[in-house]
C-alpha positions as CSV (number, residue, x, y, z in Angstrom):
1,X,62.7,21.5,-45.0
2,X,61.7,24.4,-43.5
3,X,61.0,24.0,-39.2
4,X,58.6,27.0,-39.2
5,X,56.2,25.1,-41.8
6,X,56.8,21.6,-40.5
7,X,56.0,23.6,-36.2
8,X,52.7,24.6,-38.1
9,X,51.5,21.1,-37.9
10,X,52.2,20.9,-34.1
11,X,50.5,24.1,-33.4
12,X,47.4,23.2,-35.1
13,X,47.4,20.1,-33.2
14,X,47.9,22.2,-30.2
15,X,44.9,24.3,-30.5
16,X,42.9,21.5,-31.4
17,X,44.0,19.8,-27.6
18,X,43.4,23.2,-26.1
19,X,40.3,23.2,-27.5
20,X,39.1,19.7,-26.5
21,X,39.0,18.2,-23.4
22,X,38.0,15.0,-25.7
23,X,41.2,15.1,-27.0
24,X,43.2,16.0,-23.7
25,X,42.0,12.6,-22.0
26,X,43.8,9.9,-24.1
27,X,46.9,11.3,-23.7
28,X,47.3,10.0,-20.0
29,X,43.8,8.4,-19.0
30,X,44.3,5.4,-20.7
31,X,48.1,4.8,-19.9
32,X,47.0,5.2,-16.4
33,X,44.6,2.8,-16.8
34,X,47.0,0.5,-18.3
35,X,49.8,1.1,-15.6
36,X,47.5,0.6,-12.5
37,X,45.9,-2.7,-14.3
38,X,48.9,-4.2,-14.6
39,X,50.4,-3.2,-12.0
40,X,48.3,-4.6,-9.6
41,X,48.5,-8.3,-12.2
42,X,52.4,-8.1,-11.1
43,X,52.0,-7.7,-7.5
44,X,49.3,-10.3,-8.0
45,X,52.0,-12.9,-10.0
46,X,54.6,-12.0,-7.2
47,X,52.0,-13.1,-4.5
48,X,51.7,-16.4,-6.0
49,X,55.1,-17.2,-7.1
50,X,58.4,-18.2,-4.8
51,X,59.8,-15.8,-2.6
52,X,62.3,-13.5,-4.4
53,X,60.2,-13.2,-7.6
54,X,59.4,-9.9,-8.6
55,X,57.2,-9.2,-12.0
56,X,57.1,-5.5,-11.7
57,X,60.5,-4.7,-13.8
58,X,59.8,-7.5,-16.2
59,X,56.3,-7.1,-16.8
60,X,55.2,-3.7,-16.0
61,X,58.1,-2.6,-17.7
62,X,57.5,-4.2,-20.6
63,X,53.9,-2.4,-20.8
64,X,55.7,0.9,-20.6
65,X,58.1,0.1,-23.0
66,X,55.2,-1.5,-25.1
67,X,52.8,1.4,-24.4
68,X,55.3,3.9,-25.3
69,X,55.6,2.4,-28.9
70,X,52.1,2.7,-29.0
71,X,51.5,6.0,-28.4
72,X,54.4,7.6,-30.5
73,X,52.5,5.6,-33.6
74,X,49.5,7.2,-32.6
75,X,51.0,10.2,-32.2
76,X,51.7,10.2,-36.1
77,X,48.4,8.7,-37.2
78,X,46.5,10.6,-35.0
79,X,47.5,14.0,-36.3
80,X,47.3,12.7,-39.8
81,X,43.4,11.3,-39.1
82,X,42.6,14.7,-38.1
83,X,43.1,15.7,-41.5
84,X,41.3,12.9,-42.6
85,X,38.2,14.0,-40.5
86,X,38.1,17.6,-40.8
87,X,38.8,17.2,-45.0
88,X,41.7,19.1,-44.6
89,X,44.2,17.8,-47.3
90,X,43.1,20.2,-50.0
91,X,43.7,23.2,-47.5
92,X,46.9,21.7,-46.0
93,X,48.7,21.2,-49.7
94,X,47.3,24.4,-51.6
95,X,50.1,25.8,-49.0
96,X,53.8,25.7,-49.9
97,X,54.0,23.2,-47.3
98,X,56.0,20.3,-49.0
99,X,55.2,16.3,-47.8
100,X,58.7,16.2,-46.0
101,X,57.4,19.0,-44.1
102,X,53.8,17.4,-43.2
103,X,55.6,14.5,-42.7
104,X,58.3,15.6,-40.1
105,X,55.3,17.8,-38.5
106,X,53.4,15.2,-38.2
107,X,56.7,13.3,-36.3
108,X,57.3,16.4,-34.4
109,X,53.1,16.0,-33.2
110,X,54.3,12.4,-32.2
111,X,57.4,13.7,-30.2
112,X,55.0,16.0,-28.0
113,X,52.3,13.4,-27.4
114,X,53.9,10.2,-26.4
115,X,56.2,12.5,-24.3
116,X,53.6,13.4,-22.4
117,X,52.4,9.5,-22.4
118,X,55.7,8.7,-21.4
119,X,56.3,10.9,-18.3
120,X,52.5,9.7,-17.2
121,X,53.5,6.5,-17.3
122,X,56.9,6.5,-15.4
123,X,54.9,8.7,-12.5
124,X,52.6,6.1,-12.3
125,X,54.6,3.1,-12.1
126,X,57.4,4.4,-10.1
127,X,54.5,5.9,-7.4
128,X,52.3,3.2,-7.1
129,X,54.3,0.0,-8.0
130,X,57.8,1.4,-7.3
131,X,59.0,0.3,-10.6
132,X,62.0,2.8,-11.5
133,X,62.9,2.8,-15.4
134,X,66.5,3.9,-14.6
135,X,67.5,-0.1,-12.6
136,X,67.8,-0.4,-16.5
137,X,70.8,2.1,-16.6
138,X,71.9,3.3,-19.5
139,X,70.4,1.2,-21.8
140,X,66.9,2.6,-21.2
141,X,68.0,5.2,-23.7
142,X,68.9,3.0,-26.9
143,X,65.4,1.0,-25.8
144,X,63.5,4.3,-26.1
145,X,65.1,5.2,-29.0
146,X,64.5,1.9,-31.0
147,X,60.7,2.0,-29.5
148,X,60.5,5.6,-31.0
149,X,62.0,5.1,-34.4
150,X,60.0,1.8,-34.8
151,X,56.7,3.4,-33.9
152,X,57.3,6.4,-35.8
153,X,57.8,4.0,-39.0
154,X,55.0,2.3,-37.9
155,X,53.1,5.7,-37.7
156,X,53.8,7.0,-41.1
157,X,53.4,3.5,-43.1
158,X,49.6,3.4,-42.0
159,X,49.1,7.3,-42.8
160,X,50.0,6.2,-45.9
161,X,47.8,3.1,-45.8
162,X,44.8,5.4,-45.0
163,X,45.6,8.2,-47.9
164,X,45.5,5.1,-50.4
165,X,42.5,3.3,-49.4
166,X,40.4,6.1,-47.8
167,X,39.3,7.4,-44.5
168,X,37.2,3.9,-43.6
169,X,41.1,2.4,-44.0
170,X,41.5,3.5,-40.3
171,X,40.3,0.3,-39.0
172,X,43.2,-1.4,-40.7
173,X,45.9,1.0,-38.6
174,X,44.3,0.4,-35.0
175,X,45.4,-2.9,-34.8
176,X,48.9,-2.7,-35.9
177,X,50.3,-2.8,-32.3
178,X,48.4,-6.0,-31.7
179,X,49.3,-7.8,-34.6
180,X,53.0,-6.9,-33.9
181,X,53.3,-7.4,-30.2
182,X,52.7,-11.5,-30.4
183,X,56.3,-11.4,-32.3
184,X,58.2,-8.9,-30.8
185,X,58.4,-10.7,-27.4
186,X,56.4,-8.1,-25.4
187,X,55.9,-10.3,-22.5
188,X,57.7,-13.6,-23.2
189,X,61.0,-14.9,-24.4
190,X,61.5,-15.3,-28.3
191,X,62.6,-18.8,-26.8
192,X,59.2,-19.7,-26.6
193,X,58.0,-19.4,-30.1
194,X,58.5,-21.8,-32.7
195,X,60.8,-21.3,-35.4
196,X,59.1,-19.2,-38.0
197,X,57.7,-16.5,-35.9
198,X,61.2,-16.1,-34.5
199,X,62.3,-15.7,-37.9
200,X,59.7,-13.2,-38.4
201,X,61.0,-11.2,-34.8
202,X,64.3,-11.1,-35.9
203,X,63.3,-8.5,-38.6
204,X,60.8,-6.3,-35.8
205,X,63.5,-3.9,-34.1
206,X,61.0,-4.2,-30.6
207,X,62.1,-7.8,-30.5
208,X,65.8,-6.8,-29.5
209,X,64.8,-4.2,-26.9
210,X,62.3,-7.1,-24.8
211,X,65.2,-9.4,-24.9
212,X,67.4,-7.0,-23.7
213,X,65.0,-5.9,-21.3
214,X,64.4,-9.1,-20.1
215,X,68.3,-9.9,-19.6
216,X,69.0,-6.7,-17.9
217,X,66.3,-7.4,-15.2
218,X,68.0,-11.2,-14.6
219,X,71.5,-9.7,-14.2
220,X,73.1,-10.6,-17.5
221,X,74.7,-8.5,-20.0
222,X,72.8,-7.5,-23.0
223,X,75.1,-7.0,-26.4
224,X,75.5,-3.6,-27.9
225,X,75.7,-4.8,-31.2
226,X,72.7,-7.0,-31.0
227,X,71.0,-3.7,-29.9
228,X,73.0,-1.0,-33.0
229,X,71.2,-4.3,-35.4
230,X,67.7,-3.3,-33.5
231,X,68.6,0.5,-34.2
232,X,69.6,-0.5,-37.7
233,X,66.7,-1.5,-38.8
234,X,64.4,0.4,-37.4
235,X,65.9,3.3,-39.2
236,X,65.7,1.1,-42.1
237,X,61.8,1.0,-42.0
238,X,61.5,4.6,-41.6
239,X,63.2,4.6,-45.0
240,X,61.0,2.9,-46.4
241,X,58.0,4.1,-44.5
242,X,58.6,7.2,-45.8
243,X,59.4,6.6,-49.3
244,X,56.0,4.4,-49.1
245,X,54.1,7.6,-48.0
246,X,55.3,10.2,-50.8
247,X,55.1,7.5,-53.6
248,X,50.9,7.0,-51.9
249,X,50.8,10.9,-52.2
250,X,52.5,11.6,-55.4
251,X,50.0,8.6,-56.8
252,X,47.1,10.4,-54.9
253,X,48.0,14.2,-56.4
254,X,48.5,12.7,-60.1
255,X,45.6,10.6,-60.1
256,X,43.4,13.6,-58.5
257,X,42.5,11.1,-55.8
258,X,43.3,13.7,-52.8
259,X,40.6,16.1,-54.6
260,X,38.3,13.4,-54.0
261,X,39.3,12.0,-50.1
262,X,36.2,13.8,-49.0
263,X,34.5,10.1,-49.8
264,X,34.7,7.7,-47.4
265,X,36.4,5.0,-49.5
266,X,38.6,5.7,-52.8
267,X,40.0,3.5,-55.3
């Protein structure tokens, strides 16, 4: 893979930033929004509960951590759906550019945005609320990673849902995060939800990184090994993730079906 091709991608998403102000607001308005909302619900919770409770490490920093998914996903299918938009494939891959290259530009795109997203978000809580990431130690790092490497899967499977089905496909990606966050534990222990959605968490690497969130902030010890399985697989699903995306684009250039993505729905 060469980095020159694949730093292409990024720079066309670059000028496409500089040259919006459209698409410079969702890369910290809306996190804003989302830390000072919730925020305000913790300090709320902690008004109303027994002295000593505090909801701001639990929950608001589990809407970071959530929020951060989020965005690096979004970070992927949003540079793809600019493509989809502007009916750029055909001008993209009459390059030498191979699909591991769009592929890891369209990761590196990801890596810029949500770490923007992410610093917004930490200045935010820790200004306002006083919520410091690092009472996590060092196990903040391994729960980014996880977040990152799951999102990024995430990312790159519903590119590839979207080059199947067609450009109207996008309202099948959007709510990804929200059909995911019910059994990954976002705000509540897996504890609490019967049997087979628990068997379902136990396969969603973000599931590990609540829990261990969680167990941090009520002074236990979290397992490392529990948190290497998290790890595990979500490198696994970026396997697969990507080896879903070039078998959709091999399928798409054989068929002649990228020659046609200028229709709103394919088949």
């Amino acid at each position: 893979m060469a980095f020159n091709r694949a730093a292409a991608i990024i720079l066309r998403q670059f000028y496409l930033i500089r040259g919006s102000p459209s698409r410079i607001f969702p890369l910290f308005v809306w996190i804003a929004i989302d830390m000072v909302l919730w925020g305000f619900m913790s300090r709320y919770l902690n008004s109303i509960t027994a002295p000593g409770a505090d909801f701001v490490p639990a929950l608001l920093g589990a809407v970071l951590l959530w929020d951060f998914l989020i965005r690096v996903m979004q970070g992927v299918t949003m540079a793809f759906f600019e493509d989809v938009w502007s009916r750029n494939f055909l001008n993209v891959f009459a390059t030498p550019l191979s699909i591991t290259e769009y592929v890891g530009g369209l990761v590196l795109s990801s890596i810029a945005t949500s770490s923007i997203g992410l610093v917004v978000m930490l200045l935010v809580a820790g200004a306002a609320f006083g919520l410091s990431m690092f009472s996590y130690g060092l196990m903040l790092v391994p729960f980014l990673l996880v977040l990152f490497l799951f999102g990024i899967a995430l990312g790159i499977f519903g590119a590839a849902v979207v080059l199947r089905l067609g450009p109207s496909a996008e309202w099948f990606i959007w709510p990804i995060p929200a059909v995911v966050s019910p059994f990954a534990g976002v705000f509540y222990p897996l504890s609490t939800l019967p049997e087979w959605m628990r068997a379902v968490s136990r396969l969603l690497p973000p599931s590990y990184v609540f829990e261990g969130m969680r167990t941090i902030v009520a002074g236990g010890t979290f397992s490392a090994i529990t948190l290497l399985w998290g790890v595990g697989l979500a490198l696994l699903y970026i396997l697969l993730a990507c080896g879903f995306f070039t078998r959709v684009f091999r399928y798409a250039v054989r068929t002649g079906l990228i020659a046609r993505y200028s229709a709103e729905s394919v088949s």
